[in-house]
GUGULO-222057 format. One record per residue: x, y, z of N, C-alpha, C, O in turn; residue number from 1. Coordinates in nm, 3 decimals, padded with zeros to 5 digits. Each point is the difference from the previous one (the first is absolute). Layout:
<keros>
     neast    nnorth       nup    caeast   canorth      caup     ceast    cnorth       cup     oeast    onorth       oup     i
         X         Y         Z         X         Y         Z         X         Y         Z         X         Y         Z   NUM
...
</keros>
This chain:
<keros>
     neast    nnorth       nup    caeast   canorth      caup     ceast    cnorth       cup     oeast    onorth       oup     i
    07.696    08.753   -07.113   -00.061   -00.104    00.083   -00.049   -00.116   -00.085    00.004   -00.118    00.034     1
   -00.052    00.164   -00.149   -00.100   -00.133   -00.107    00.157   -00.088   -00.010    00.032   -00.100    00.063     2
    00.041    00.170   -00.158    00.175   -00.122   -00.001    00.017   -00.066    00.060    00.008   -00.117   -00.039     3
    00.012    00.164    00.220    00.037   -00.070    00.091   -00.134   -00.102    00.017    00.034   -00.112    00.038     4
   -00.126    00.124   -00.051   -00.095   -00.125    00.019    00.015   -00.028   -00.134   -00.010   -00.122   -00.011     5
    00.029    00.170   -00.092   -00.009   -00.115   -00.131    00.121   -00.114    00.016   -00.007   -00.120   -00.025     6
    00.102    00.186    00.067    00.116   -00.113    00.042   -00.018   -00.079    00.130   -00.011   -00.122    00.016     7
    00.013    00.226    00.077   -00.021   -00.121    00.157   -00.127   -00.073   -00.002    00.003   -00.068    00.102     8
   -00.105    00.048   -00.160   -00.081   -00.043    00.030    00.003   -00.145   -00.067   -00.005   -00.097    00.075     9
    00.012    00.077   -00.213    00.051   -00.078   -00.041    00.105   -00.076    00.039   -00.010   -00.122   -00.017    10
    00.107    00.166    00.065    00.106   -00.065    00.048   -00.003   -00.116    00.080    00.037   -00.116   -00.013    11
   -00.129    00.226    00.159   -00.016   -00.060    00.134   -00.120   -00.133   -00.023   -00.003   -00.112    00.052    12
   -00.082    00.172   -00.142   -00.101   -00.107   -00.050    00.041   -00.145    00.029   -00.020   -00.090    00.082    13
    00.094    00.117   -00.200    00.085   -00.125   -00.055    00.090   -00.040    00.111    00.021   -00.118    00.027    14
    00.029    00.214    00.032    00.122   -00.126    00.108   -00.103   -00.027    00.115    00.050   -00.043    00.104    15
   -00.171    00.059   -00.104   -00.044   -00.065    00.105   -00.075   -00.144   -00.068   -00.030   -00.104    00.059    16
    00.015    00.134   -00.182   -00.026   -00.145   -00.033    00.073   -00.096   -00.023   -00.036   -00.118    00.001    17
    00.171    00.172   -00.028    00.131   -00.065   -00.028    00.029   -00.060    00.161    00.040   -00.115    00.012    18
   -00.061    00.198    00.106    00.052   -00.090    00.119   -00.141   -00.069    00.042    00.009   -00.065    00.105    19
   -00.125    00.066   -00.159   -00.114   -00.081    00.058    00.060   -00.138   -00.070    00.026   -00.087    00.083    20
   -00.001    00.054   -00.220    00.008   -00.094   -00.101    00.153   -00.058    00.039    00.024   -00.117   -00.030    21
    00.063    00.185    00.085    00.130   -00.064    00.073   -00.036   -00.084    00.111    00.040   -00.114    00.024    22
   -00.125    00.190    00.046   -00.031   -00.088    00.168   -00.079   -00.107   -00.070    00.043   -00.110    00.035    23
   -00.132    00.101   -00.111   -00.052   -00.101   -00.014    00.008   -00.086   -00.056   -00.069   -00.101    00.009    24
    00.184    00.128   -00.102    00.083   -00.094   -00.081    00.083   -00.031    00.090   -00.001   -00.122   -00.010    25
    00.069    00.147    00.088    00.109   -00.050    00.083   -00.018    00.013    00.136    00.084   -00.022    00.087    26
   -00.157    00.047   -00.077   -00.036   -00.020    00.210   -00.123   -00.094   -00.004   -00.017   -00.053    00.110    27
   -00.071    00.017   -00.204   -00.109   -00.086    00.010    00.001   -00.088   -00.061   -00.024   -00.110    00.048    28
    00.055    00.130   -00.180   -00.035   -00.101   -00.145    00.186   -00.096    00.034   -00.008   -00.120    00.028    29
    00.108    00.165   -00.033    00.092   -00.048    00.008    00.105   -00.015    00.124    00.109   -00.056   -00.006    30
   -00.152    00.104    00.093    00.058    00.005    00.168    00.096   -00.118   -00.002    00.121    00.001   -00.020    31
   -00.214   -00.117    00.051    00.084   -00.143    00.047    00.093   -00.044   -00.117    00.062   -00.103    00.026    32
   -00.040    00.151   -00.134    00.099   -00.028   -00.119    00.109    00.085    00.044    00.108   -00.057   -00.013    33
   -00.098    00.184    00.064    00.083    00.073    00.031    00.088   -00.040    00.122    00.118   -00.034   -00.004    34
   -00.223    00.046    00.147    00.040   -00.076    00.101    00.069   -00.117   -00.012    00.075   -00.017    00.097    35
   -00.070   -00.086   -00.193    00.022   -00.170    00.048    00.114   -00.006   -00.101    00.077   -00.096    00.007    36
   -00.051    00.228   -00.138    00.102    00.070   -00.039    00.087   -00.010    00.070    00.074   -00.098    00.010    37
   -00.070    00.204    00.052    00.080    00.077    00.118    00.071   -00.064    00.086    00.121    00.000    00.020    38
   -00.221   -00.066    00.038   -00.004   -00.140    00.118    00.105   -00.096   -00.085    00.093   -00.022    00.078    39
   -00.075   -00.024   -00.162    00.076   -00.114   -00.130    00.183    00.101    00.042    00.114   -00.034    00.033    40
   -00.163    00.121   -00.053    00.157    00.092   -00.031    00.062    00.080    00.147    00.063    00.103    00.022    41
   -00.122   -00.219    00.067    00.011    00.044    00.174    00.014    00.173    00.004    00.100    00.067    00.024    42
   -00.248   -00.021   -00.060    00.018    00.154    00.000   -00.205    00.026    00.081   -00.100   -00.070   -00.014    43
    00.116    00.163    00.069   -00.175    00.058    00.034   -00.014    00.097   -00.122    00.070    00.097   -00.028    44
   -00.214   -00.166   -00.057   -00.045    00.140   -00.064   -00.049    00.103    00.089   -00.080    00.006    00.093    45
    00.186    00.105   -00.178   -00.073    00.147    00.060   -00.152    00.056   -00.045   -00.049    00.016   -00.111    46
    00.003    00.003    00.226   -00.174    00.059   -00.020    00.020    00.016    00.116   -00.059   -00.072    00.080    47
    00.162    00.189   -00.029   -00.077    00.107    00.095   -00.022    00.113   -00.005    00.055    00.051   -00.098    48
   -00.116    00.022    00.163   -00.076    00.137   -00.038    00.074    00.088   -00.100   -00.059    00.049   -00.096    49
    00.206   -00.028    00.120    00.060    00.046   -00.046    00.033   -00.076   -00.158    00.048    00.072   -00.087    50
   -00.067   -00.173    00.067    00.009   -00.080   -00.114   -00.138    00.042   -00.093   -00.004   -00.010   -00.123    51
   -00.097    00.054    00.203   -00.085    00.007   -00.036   -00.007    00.136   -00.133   -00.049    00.017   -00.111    52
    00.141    00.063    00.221   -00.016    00.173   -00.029    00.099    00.042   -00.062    00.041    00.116   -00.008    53
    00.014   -00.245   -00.052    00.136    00.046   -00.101   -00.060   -00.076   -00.151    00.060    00.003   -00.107    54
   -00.163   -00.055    00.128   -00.076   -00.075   -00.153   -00.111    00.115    00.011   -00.040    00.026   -00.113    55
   -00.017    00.042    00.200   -00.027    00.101    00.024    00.037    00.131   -00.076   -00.093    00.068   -00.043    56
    00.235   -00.025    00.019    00.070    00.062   -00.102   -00.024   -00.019   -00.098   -00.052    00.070   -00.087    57
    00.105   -00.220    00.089    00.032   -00.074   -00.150   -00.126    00.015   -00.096    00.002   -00.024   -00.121    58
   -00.129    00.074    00.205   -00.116   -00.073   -00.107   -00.006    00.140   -00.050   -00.051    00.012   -00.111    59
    00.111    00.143    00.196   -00.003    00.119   -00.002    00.070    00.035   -00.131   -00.028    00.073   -00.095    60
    00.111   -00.139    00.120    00.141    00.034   -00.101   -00.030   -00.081   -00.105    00.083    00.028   -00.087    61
   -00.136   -00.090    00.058   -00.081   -00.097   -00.119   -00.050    00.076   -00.078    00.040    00.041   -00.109    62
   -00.210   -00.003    00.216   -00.048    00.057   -00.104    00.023    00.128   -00.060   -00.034    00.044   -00.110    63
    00.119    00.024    00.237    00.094    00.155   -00.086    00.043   -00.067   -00.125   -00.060    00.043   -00.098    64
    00.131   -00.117    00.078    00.082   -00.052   -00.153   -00.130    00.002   -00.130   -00.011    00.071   -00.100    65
   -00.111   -00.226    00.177   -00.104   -00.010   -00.101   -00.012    00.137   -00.051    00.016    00.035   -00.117    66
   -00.043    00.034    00.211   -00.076    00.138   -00.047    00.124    00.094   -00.091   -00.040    00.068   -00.095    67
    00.162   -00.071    00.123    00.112    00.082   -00.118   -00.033   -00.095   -00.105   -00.032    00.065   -00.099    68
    00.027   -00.158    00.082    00.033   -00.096   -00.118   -00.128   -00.001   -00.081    00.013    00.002   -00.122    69
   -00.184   -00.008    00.196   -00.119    00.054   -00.056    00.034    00.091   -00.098   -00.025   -00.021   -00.119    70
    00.088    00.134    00.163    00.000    00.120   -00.078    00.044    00.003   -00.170   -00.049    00.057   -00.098    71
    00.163   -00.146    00.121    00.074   -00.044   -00.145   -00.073   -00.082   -00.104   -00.025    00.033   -00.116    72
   -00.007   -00.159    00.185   -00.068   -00.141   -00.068   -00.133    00.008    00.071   -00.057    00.037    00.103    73
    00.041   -00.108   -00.251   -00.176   -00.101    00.048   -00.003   -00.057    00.093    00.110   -00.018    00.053    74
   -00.245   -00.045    00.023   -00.036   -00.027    00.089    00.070   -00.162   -00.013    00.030   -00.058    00.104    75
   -00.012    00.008   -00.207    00.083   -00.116    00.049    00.087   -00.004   -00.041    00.038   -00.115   -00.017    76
    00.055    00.217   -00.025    00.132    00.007    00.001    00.045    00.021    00.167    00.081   -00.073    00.057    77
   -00.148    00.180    00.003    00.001    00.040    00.125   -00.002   -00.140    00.097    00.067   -00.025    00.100    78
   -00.166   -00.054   -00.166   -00.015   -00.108    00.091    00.166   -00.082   -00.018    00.088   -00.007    00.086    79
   -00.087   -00.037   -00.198    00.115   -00.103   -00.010    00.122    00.060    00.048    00.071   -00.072    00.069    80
   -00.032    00.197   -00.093    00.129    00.043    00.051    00.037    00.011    00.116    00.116   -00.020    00.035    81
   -00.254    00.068    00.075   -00.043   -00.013    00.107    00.031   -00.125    00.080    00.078   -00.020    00.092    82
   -00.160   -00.056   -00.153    00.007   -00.147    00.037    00.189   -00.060   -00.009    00.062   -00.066    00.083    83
   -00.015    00.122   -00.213    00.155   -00.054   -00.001    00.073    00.066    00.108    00.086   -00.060    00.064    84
   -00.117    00.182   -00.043    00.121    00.072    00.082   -00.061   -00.017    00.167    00.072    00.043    00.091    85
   -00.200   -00.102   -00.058   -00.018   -00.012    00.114    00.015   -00.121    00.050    00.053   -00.017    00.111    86
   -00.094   -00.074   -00.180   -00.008   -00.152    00.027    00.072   -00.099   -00.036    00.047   -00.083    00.078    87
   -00.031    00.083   -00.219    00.145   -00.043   -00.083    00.144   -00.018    00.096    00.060   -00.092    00.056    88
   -00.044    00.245   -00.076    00.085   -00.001    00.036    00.079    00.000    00.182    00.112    00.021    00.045    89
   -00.222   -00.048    00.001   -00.015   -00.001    00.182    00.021   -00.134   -00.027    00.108   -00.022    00.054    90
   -00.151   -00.091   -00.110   -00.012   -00.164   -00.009    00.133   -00.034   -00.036    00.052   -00.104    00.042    91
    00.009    00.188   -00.120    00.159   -00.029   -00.067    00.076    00.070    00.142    00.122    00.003   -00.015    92
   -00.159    00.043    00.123    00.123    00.070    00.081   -00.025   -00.129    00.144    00.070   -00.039    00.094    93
   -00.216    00.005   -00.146   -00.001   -00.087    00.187   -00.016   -00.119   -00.061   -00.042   -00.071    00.091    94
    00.050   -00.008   -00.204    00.075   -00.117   -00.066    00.085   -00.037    00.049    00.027   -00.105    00.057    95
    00.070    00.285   -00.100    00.178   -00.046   -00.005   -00.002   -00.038    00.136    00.053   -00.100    00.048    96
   -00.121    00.191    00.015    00.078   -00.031    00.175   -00.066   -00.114    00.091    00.038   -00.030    00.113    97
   -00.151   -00.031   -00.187    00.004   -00.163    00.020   -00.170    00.001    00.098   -00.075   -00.087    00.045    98
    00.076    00.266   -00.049   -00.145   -00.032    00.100   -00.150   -00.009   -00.056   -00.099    00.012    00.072    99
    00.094   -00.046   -00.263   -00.138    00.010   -00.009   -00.061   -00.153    00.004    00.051   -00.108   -00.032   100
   -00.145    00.133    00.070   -00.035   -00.178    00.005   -00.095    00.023   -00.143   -00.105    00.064   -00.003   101
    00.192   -00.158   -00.152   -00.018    00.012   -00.119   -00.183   -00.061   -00.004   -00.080    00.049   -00.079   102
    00.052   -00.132    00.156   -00.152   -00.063    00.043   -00.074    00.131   -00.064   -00.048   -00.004   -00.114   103
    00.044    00.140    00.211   -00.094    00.098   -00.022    00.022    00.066   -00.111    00.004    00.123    00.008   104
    00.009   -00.166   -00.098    00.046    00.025   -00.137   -00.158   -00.011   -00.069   -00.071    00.090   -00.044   105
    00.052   -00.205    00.052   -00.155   -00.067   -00.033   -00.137    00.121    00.007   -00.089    00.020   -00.083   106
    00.112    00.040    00.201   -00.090    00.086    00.013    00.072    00.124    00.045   -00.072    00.079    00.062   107
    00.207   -00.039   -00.079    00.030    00.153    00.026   -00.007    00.005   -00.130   -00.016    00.120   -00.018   108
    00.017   -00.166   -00.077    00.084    00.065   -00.143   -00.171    00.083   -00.034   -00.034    00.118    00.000   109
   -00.031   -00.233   -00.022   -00.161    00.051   -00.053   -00.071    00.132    00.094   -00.024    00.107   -00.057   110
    00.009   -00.117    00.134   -00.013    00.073    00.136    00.032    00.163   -00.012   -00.087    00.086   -00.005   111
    00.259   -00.058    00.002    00.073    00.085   -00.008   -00.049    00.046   -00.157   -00.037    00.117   -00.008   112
    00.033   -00.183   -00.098   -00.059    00.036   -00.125   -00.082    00.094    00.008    00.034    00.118   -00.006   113
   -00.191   -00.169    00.025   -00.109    00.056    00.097   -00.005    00.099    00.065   -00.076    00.094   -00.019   114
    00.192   -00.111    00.137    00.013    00.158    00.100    00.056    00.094   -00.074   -00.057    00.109    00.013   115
    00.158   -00.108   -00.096    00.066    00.050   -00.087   -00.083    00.091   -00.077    00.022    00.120    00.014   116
   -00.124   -00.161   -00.098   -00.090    00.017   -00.113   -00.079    00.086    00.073    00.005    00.122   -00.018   117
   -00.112   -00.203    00.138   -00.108    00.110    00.083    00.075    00.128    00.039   -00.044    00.114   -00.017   118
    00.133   -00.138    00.057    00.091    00.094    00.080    00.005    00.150   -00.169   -00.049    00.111    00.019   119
    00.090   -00.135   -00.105    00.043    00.077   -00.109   -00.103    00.026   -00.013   -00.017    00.120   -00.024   120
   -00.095   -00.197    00.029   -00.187    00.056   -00.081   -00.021    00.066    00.110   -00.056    00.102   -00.041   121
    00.064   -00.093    00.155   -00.043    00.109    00.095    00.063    00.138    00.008   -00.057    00.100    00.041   122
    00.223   -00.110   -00.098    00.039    00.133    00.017   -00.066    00.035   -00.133   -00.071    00.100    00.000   123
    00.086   -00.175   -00.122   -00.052    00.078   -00.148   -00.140    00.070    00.051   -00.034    00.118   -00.010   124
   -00.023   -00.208    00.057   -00.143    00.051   -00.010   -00.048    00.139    00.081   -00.068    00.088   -00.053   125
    00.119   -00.084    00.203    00.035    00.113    00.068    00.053    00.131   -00.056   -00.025    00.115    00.038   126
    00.120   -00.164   -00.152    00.104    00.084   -00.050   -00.068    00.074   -00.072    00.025    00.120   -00.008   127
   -00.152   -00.191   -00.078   -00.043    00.086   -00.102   -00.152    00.074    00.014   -00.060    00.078   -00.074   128
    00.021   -00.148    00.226   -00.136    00.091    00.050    00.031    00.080    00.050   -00.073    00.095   -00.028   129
    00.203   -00.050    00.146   -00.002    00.086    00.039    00.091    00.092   -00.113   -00.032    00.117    00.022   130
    00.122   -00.119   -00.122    00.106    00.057   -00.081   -00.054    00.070   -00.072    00.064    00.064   -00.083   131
</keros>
């Protein structure tokens, strides 16, 4: 039982801060950059429920990774690799296909840094009170 909370607990920690710091990076802080995006490339941004509950995953399946990759590297190795294989490389796939509006660059790059980093210091730290 201690394992399974030394791992799930940490995990879930973290992807709920990972989808608090998504919505608010991108449903509050950056909304109308996305929308007027979208709107430019005669398309509706998606944000419906179901849009919701698939970044929902994503923040799941995130911090499952942070937390394998914790295990190996330091806390900011964890961060940066983290940060490359989540964000990096998501910016290089919706580039190509013409839908990121490069604007939120300004404040996703720093931002995602940040979520990235808290996100890794919460599973480390979890990891090693309850471990």
């Amino acid at each position: 039982m201690s394992k399974i909370k030394n791992t799930l607990l940490p995990i879930l920690l973290a992807a709920v801060f990972i989808a608090a710091s998504e919505f608010f990076r991108n449903s509050l802080l950056l909304q109308s950059h996305w929308i007027n995006h979208y709107r430019s490339l005669g398309l509706v941004f998606p944000e419906a429920p179901l849009n919701g509950a698939v970044w929902g995953v994503w923040s799941l399946l995130f911090s499952t990774g942070i937390y394998l990759l914790s295990k190996k590297f330091s806390l900011w190795q964890t961060a940066f690799l983290s940060w490359f294989f989540g964000f990096v490389l998501m910016w290089i796939v919706i580039g190509n296909m013409g839908v990121l509006p490069f604007a939120i660059l300004f404040w996703a790059l720093p931002l995602s840094l940040l979520e990235v980093f808290v996100a890794a210091l919460i599973i480390g730290k979890f990891s090693q009170k309850n471990g």
